[in-house]
N, C-alpha and C positions, 0 to 999 in steps of 0.2 A: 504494500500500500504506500502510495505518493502521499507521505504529510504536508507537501508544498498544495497542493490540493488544495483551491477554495471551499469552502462550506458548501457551493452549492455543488461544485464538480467532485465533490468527497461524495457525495449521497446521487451524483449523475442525475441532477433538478436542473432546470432551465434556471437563470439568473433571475429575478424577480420577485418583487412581493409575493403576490398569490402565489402558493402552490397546496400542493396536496398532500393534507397533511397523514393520511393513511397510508401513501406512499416513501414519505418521507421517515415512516416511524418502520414499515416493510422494510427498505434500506437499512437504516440504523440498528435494526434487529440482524439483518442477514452481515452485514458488514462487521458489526460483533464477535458473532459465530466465528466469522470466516478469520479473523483475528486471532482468538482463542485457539482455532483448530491448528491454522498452519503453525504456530510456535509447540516445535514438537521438543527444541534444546532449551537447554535452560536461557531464556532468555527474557526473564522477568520484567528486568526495568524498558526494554523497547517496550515491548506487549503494553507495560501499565501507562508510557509515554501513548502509544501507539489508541489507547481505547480512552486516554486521557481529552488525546485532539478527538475523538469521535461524538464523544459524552460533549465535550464544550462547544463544536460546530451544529449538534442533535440541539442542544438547548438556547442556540444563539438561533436559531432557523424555525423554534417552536415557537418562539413567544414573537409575537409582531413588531413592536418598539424596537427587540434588541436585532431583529432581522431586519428592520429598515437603518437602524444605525450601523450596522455590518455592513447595508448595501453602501450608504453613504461612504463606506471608508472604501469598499472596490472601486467606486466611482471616482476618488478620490477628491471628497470634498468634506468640508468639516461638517459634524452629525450636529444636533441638538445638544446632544450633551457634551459637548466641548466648549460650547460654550459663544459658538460663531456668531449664531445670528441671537443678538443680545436685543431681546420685543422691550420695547417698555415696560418696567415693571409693571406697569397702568394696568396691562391689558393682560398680564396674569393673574393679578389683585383681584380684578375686575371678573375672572371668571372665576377664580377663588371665591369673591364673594359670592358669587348668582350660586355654588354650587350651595354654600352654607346657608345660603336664604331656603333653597330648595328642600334641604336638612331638615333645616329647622320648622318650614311650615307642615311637612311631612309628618314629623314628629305630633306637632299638636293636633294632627287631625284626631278624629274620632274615631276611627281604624288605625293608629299608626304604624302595625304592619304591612296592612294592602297598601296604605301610603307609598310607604321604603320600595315593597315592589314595586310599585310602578314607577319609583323616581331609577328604579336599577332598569326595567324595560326601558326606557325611555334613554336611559347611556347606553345600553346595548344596541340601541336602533341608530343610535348617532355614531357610535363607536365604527358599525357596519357600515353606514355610508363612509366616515372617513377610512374604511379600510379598504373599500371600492374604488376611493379618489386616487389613495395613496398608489396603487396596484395601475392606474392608467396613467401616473404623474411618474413611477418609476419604471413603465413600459416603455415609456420614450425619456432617457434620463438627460433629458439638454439642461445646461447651466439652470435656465427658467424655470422648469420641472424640478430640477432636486431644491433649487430656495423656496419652489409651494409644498415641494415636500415635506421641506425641514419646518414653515408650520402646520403644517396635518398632522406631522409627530408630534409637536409640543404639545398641540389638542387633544391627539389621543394622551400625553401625560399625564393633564390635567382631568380628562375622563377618568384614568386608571385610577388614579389618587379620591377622586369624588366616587369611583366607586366601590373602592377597599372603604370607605369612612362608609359611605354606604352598609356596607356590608356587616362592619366593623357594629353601626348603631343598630340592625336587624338582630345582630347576636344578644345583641347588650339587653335590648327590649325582650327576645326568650327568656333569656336568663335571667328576667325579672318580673315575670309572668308567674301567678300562685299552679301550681300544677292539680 
């Protein structure tokens, strides 16, 4: 196995946001295997180097954020999280706030579980579209395209974050439900 191998030519993926992630997980199993089997000499530390790059390209490729920040760096251009394209605070505050307003009126409803649900459908739905956008913004990766890229990522960040709190206040409100 070629360790110089990108993440996506490790697992033989097209370059790209979207892909598939049952295929992707088919690959990482059989490439495993296939790891494991051929080291028949004692050859430990390649093998755990060797399933080390697999596990860490398997997990960069699974989760969306850190597969579009991978792509940005094939692309060769700075990701979200270096820090490039520096938004006004304004306008992270700003969606900071709307998600705790959304929190908090959630909260005081008179269901505030169906509430929480529906504030988590409602970032799933949004989430979907920008992972729609992101997927036709890095199928044509020009200059243009990766800076609307790089904010669709910060968006979905700020989704990711409002929806772990999310999540975080569904658990808290069970956990304080009389049984």
């Amino acid at each position: 196995m070629n360790s110089q191998k990108n993440h996506f030519e490790l697992f033989d993926l097209p370059v790209g946001f979207m892909l598939d992630s049952g295929l992707l997980a088919e690959r990482y199993r059989a490439l495993v295997r296939a790891v494991r089997t051929d080291v028949l000499s004692d050859q430990g530390d390649e093998t755990n180097r060797l399933l080390a790059h697999i596990d860490l390209a398997y997990q960069t490729l699974t989760e969306p954020l850190a597969r579009a920040e991978y792509l940005f760096r094939l692309y060769g251009v700075e990701g979200v999280e270096s820090g490039a394209d520096e938004d006004p605070p304004s306008t992270k505050f700003v969606e900071e706030i709307e998600c705790q307003e959304a929190l908090i009126a959630a909260t005081n409803r008179s269901d505030p579980g169906a509430a929480l649900s529906e504030v988590l459908t409602r970032l799933a739905e949004r989430g979907a579209a920008l992972d729609k956008e992101l997927h036709q913004l890095f199928a044509d990766p020009t200059p243009t395209n990766l800076n609307a890229a790089r904010e669709v990522v910060r968006q979905l960040q700020v989704l990711a974050r409002c929806r772990r709190e999310t999540e975080e206040r569904q658990a808290k409100l069970l956990r304080s439900r009389p049984d």
